[in-house]
N, CA, C and O atoms as a DFTB+ gen file, in Angstrom:
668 C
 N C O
     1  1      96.130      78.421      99.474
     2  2      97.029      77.354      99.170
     3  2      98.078      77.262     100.261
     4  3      98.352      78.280     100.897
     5  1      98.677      76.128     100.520
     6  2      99.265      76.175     101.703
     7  2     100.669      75.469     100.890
     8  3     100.832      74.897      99.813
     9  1     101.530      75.840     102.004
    10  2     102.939      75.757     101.403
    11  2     103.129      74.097     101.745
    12  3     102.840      73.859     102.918
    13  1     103.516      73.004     101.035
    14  2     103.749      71.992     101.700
    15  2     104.651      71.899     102.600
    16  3     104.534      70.849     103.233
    17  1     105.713      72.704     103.013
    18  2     106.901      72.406     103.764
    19  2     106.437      72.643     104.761
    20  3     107.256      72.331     105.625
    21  1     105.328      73.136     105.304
    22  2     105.159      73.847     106.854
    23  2     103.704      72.903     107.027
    24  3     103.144      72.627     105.966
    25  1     103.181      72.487     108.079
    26  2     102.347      71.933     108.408
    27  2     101.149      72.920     108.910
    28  3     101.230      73.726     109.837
    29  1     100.152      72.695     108.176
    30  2      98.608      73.215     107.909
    31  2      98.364      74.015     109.738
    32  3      98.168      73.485     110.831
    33  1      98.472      75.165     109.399
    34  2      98.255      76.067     110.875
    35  2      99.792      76.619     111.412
    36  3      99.904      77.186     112.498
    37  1     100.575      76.456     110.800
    38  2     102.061      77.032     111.179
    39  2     102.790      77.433     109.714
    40  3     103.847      76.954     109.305
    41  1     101.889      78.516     108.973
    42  2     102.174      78.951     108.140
    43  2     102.954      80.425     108.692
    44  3     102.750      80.967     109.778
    45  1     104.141      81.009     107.334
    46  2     104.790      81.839     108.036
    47  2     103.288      83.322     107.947
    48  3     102.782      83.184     106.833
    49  1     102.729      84.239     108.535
    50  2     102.163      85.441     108.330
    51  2     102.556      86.088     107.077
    52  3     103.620      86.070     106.458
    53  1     101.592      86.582     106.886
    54  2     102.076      87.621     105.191
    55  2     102.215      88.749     105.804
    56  3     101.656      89.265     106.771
    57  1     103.187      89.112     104.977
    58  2     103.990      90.740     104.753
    59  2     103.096      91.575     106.232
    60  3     103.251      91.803     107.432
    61  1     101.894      91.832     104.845
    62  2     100.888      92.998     105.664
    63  2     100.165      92.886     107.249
    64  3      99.769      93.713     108.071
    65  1     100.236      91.288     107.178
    66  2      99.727      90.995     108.621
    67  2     101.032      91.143     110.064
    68  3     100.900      91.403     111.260
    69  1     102.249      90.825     109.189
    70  2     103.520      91.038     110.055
    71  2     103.334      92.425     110.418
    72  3     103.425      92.859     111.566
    73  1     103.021      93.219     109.195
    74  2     103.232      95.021     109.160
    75  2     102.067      95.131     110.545
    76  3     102.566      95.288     111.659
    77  1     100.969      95.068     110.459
    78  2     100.341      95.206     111.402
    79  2     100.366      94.682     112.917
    80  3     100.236      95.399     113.909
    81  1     100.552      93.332     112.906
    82  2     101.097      92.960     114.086
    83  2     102.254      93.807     114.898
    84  3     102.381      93.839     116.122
    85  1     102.878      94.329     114.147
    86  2     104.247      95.194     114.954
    87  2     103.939      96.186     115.056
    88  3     104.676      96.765     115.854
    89  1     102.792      97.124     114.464
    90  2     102.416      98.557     114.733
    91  2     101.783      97.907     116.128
    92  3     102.218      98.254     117.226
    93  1     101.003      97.194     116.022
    94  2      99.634      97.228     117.021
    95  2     100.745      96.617     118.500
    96  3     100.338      96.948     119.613
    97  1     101.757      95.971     118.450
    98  2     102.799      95.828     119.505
    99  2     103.176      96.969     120.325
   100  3     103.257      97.061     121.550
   101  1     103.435      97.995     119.213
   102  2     104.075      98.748     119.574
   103  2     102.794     100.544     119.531
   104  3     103.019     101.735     119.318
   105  1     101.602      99.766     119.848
   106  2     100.595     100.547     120.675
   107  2     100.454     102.037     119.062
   108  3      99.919     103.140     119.173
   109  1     100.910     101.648     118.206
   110  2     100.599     102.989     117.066
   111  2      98.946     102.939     117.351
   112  3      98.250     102.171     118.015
   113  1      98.620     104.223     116.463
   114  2      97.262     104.497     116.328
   115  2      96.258     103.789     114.885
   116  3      96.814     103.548     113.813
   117  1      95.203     103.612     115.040
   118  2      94.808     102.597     114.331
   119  2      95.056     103.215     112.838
   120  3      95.341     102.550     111.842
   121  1      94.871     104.764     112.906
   122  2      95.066     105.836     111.697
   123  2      96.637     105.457     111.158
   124  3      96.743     105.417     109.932
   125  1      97.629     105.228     111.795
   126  2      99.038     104.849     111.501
   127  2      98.705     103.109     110.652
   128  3      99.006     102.536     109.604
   129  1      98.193     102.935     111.465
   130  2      98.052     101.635     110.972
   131  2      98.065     101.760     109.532
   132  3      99.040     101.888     108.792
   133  1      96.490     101.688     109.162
   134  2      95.984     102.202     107.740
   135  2      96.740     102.545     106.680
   136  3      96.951     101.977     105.608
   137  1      97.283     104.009     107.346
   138  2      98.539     105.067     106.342
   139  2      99.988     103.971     106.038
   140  3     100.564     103.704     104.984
   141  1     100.201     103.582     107.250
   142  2     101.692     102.493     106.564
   143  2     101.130     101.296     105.944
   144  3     101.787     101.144     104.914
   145  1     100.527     100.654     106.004
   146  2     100.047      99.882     105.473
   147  2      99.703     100.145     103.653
   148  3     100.218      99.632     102.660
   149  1      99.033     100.776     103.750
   150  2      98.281     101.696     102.131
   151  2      99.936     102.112     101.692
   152  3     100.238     101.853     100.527
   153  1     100.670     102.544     102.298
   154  2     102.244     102.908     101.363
   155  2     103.016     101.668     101.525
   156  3     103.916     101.516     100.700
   157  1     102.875     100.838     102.323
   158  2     103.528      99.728     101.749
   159  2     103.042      98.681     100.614
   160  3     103.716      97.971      99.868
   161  1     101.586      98.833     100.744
   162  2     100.889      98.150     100.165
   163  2     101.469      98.965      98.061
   164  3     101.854      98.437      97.018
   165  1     101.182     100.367      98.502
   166  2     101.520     100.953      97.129
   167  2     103.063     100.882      96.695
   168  3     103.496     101.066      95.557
   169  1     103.719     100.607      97.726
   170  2     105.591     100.332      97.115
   171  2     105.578      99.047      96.677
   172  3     106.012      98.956      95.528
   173  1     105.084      97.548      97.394
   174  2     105.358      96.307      96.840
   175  2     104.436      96.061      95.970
   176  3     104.819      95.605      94.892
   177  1     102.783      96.315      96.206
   178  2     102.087      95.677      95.010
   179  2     101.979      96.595      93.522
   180  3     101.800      96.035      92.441
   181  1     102.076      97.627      93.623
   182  2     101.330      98.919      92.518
   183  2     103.085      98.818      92.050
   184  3     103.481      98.517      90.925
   185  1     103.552      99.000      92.689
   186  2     105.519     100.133      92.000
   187  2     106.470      99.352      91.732
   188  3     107.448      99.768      91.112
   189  1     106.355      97.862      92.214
   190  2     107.207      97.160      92.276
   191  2     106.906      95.608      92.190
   192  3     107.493      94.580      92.529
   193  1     105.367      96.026      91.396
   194  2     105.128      94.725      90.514
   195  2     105.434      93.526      91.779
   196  3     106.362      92.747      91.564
   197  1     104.741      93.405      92.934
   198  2     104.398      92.192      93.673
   199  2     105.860      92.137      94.452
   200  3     105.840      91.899      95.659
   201  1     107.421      92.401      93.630
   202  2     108.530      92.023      94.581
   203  2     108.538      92.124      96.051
   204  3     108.164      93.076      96.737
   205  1     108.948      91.167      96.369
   206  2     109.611      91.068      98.176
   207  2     110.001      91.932      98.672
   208  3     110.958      92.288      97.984
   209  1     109.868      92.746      99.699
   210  2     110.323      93.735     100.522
   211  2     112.026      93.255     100.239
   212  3     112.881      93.791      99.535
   213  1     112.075      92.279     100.929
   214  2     113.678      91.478     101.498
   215  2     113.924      91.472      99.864
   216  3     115.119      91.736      99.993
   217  1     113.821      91.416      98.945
   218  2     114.603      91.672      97.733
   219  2     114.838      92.825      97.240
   220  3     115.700      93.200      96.446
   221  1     114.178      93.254      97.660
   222  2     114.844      94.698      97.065
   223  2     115.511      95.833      98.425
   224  3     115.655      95.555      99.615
   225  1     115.798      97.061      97.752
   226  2     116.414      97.497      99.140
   227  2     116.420      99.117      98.804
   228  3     115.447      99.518      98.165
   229  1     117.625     100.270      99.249
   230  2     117.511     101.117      99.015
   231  2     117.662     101.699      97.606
   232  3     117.388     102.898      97.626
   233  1     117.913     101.375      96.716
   234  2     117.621     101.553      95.464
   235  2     116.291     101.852      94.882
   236  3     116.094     102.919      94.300
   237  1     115.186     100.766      95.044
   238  2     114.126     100.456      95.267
   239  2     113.023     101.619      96.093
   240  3     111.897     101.869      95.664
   241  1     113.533     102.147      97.156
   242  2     113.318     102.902      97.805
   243  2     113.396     103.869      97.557
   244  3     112.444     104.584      97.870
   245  1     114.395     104.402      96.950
   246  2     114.430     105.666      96.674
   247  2     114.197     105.979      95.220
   248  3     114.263     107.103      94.722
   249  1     113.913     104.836      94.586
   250  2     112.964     105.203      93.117
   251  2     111.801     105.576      93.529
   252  3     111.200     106.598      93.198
   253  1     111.498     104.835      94.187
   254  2     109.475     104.676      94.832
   255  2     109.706     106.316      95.386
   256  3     109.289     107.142      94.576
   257  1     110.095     106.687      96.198
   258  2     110.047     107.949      96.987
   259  2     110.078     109.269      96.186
   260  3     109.297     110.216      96.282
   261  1     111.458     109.089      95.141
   262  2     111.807     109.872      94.134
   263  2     110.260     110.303      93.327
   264  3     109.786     111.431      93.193
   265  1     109.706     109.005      92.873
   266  2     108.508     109.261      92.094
   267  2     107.452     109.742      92.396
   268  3     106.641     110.388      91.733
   269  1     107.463     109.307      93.782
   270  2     106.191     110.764      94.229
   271  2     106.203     111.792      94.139
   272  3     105.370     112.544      93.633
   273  1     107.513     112.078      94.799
   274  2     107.705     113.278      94.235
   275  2     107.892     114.444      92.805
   276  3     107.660     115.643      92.648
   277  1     108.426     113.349      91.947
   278  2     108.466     114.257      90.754
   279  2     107.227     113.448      89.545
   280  3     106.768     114.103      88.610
   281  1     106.945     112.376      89.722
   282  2     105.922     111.793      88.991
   283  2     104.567     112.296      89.634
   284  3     103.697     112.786      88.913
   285  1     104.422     112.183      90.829
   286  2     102.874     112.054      91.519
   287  2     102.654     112.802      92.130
   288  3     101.625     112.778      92.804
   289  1     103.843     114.184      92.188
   290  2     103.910     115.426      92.405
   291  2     103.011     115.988      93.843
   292  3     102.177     116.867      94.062
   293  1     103.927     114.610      94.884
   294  2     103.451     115.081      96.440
   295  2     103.638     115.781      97.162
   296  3     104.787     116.205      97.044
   297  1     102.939     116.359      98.215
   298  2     103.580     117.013      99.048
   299  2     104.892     116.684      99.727
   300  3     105.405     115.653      99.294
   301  1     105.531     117.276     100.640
   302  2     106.539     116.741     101.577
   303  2     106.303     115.887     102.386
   304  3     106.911     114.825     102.520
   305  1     105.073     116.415     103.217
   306  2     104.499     115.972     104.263
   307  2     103.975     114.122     103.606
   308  3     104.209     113.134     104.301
   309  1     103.557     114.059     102.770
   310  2     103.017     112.977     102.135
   311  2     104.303     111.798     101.841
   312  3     104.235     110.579     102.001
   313  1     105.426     112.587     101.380
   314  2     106.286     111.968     100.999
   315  2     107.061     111.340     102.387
   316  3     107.707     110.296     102.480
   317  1     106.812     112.180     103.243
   318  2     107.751     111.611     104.837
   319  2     106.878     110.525     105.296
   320  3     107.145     109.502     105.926
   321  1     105.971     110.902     104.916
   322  2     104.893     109.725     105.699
   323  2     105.043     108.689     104.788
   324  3     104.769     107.736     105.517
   325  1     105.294     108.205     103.675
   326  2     105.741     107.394     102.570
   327  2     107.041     106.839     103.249
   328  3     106.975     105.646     103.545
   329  1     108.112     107.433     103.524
   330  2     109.340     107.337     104.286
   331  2     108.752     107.003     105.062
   332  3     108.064     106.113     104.561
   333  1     108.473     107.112     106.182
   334  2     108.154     106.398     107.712
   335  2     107.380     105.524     107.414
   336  3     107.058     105.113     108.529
   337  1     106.740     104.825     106.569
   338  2     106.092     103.758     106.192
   339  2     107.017     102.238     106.268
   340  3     106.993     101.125     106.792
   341  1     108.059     103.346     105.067
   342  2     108.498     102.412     104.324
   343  2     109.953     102.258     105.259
   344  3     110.760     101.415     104.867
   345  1     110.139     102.709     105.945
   346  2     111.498     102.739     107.456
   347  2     110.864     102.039     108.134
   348  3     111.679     101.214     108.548
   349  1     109.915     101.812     108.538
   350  2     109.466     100.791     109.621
   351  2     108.958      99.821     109.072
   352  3     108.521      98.970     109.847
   353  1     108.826      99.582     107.747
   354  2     108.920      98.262     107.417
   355  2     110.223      97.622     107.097
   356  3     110.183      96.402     106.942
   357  1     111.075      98.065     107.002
   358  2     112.301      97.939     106.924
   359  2     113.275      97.652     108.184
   360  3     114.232      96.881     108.123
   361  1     112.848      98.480     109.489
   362  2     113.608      98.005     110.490
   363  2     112.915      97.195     111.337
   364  3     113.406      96.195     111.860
   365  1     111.914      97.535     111.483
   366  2     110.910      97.151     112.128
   367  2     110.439      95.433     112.223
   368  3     110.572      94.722     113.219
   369  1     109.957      95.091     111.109
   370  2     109.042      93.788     109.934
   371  2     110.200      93.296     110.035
   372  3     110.486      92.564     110.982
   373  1     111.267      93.682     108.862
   374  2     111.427      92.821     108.341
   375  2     113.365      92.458     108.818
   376  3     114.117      91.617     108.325
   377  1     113.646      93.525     109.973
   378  2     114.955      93.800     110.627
   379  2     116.105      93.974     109.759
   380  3     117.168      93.392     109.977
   381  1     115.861      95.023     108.456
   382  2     116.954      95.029     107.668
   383  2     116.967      96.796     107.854
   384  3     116.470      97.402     106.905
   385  1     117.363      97.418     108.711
   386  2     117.735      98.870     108.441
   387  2     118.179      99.287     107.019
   388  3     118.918      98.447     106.506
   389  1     117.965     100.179     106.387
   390  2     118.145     100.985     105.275
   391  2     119.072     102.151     105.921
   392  3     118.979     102.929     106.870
   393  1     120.063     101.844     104.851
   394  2     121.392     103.072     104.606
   395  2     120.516     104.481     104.873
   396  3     119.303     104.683     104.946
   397  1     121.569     105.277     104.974
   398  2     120.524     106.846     104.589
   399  2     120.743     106.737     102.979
   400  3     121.694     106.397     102.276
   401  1     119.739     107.076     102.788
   402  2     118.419     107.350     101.495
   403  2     119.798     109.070     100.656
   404  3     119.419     110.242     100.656
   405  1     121.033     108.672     100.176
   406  2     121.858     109.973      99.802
   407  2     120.374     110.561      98.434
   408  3     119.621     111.528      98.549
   409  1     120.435     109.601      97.358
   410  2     119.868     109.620      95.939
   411  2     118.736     110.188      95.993
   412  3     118.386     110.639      94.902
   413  1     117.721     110.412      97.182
   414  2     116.644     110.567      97.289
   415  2     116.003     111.904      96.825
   416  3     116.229     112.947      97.439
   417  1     115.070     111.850      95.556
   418  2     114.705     113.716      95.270
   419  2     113.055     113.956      96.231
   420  3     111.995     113.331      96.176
   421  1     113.493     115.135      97.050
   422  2     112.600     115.238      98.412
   423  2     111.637     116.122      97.340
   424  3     111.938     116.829      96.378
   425  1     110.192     115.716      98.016
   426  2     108.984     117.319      97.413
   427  2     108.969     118.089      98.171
   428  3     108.562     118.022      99.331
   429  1     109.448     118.995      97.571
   430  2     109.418     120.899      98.255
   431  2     109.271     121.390      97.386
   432  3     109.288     121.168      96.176
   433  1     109.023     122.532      98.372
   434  2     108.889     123.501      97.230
   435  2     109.957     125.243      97.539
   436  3     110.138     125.898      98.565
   437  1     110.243     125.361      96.678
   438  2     111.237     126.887      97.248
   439  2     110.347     128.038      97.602
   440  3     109.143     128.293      97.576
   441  1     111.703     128.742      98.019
   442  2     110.517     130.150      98.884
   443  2     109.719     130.952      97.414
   444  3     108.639     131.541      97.363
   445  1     110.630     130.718      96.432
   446  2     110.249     131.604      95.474
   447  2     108.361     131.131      95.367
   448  3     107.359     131.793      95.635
   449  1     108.548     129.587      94.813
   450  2     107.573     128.845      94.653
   451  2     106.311     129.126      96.050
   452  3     105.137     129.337      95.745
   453  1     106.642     129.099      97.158
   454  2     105.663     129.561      97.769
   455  2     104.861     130.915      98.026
   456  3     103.723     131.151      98.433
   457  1     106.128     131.849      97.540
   458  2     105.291     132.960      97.671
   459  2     104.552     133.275      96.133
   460  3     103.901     134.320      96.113
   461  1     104.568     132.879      95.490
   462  2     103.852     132.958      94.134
   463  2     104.808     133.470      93.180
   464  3     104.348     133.815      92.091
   465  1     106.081     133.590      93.383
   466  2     106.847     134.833      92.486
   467  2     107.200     134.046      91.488
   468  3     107.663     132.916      91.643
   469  1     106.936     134.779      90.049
   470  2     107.696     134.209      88.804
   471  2     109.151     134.384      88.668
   472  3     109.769     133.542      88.016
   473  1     109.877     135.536      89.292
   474  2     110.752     135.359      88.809
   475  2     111.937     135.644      90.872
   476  3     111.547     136.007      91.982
   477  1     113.028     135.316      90.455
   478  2     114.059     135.284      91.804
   479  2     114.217     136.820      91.958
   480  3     114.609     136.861      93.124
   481  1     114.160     138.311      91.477
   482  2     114.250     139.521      92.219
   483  2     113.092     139.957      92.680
   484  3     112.899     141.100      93.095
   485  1     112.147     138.930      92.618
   486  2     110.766     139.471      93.560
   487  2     111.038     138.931      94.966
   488  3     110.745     139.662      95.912
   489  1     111.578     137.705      95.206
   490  2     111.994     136.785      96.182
   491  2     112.591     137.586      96.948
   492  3     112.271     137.983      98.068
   493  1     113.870     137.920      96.027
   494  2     115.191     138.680      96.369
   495  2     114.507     139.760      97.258
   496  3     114.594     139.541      98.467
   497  1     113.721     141.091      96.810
   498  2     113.577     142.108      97.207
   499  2     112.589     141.617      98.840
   500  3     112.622     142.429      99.764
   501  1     111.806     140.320      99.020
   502  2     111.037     140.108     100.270
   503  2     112.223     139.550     101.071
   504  3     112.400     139.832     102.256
   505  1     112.988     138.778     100.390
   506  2     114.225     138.216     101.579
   507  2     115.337     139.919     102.129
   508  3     115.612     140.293     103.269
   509  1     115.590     140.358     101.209
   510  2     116.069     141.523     102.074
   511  2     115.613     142.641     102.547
   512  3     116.433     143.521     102.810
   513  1     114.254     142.869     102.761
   514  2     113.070     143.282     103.853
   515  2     113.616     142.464     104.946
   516  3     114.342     142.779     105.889
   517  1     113.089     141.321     104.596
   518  2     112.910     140.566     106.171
   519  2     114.283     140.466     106.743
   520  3     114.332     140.496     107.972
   521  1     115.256     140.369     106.182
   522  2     116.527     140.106     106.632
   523  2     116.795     141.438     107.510
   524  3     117.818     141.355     108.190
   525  1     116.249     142.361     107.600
   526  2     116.593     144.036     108.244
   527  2     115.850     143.996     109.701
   528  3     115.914     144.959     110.466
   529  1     115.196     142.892     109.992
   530  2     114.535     142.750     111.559
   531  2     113.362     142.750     111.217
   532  3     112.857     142.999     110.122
   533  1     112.841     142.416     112.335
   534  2     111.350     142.288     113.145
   535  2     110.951     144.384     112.856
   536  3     110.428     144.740     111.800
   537  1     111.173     145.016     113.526
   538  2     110.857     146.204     113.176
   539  2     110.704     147.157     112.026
   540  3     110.046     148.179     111.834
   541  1     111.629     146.384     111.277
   542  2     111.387     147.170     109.867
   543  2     110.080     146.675     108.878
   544  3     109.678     147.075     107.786
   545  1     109.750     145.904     109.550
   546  2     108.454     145.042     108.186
   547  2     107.536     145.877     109.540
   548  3     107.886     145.899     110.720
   549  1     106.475     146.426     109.031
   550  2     104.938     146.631     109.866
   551  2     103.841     146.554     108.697
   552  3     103.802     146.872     107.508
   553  1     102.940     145.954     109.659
   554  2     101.867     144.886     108.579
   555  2     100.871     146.204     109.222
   556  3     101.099     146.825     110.260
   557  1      99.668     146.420     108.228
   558  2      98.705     147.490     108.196
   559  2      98.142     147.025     109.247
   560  3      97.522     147.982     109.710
   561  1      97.997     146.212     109.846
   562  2      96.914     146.487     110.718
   563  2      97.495     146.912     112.230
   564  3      96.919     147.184     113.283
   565  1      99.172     146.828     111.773
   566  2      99.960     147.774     113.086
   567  2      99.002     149.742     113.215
   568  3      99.220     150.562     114.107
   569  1      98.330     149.866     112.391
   570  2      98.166     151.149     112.122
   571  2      96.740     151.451     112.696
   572  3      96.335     152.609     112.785
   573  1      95.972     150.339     113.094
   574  2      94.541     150.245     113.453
   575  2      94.369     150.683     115.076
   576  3      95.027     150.281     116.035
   577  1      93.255     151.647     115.044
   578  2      93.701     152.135     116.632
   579  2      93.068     150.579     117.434
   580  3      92.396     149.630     117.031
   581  1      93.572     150.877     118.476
   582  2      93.824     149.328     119.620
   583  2      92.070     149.400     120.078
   584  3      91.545     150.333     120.686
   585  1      91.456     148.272     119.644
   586  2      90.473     148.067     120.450
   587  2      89.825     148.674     122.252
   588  3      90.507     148.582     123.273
   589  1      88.635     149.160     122.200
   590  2      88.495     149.611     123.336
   591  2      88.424     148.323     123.998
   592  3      87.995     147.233     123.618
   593  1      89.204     148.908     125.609
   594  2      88.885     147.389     126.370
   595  2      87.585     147.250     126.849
   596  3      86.844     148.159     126.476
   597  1      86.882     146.096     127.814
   598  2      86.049     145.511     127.680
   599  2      85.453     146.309     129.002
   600  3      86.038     147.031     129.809
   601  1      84.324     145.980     128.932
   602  2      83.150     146.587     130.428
   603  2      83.591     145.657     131.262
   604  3      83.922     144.523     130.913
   605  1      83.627     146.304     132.954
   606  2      83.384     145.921     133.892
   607  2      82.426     146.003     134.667
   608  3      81.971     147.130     134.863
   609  1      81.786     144.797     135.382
   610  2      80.636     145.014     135.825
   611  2      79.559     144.123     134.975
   612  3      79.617     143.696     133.821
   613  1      78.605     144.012     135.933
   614  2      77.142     143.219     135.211
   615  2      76.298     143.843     133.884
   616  3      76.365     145.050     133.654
   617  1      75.709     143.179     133.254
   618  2      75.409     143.889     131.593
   619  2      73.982     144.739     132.137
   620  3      73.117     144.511     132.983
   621  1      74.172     145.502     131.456
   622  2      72.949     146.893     131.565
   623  2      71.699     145.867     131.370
   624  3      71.960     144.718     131.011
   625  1      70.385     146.241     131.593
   626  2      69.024     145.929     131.653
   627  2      68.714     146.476     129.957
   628  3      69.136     147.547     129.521
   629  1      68.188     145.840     129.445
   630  2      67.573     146.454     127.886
   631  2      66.843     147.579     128.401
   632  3      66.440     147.639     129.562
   633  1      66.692     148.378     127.620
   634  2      66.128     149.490     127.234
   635  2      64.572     149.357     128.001
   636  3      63.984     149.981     128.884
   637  1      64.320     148.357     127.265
   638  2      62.543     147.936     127.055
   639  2      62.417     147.845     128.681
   640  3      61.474     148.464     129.173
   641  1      63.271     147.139     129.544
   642  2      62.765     146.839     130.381
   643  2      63.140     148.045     131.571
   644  3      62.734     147.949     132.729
   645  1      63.755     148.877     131.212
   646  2      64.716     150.435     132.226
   647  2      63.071     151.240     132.347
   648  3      62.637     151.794     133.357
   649  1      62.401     151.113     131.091
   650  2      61.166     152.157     130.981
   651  2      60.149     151.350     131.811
   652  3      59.445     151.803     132.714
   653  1      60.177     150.354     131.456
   654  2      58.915     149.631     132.759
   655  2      59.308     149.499     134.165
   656  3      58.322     149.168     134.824
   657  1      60.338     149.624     134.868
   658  2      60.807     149.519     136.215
   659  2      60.459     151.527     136.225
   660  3      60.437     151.778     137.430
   661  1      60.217     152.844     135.473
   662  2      60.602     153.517     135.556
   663  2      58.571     153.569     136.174
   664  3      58.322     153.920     137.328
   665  1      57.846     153.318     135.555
   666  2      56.627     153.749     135.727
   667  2      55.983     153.883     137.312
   668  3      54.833     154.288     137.479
């Protein structure tokens, strides 16, 4: 359907084709492409019910971001790339820079959480190990005698063939 105010072939570009046109300007990789695209595509059409980029703003933003993280329970890495999606459609597209993001709940995870520990004096007792230096932690395989070094020189003749040169 064509807008009547604009004459048939000087229609304004949609959203996603703007989004792409300015990656591919600015020489991104076709993989970038894809990835911002698919998170912008999931902030305006899936999260925000079809609304306009240009209508909404950091509020908006940092619900969408927030919810990956604690709804859709993303990584970090997933969630920045969500952010850099959604920042370069923002300065980029559509030339409206976004405030810094204060409200924003980031996915991480704590040290406790990564090292498997249920409770904070298991944490506790590995953070003040490590806090005592590089020398005081030695990992078992400090204890393994050191590999012999390697041969010099051309590789021996097999066996099979030492006895037939011998005859």
């Amino acid at each position: 359907m064509n807008d009547v105010s604009q004459p048939l072939g000087q229609q304004k570009p949609k959203l996603l084709d703007r989004v792409r046109h300015a990656i591919r300007t600015r020489h991104y990789s076709r993989r970038t492409e894809d990835v911002y695209v698919h998170w912008i595509k999931r902030f305006v059409f899936f999260f925000h019910a079809k609304r306009h980029p240009a209508e909404m703003g950091e509020a908006e933003v940092t619900q969408f971001l927030s919810s990956l993280a604690v709804d859709s329970s993303v990584a970090a890495s997933t969630q920045n790339q969500a952010l850099s999606a959604l920042l370069f459609l923002y300065k980029e597209v559509l030339g409206q820079p976004l405030p810094w993001l204060d409200n924003l709940v980031y996915a991480h995870l704590t040290v406790q959480e990564l090292l498997g520990h249920s409770d904070v004096s298991t944490t506790m007792i590995y953070t003040h190990v490590l806090d005592r230096g590089w020398g005081a932690v030695r990992s078992p395989a400090d204890r393994l005698a050191p590999a012999p070094p390697p041969a010099i020189g051309p590789p021996a003749a097999p066996s099979s063939l030492r006895s037939g040169l011998a005859r």
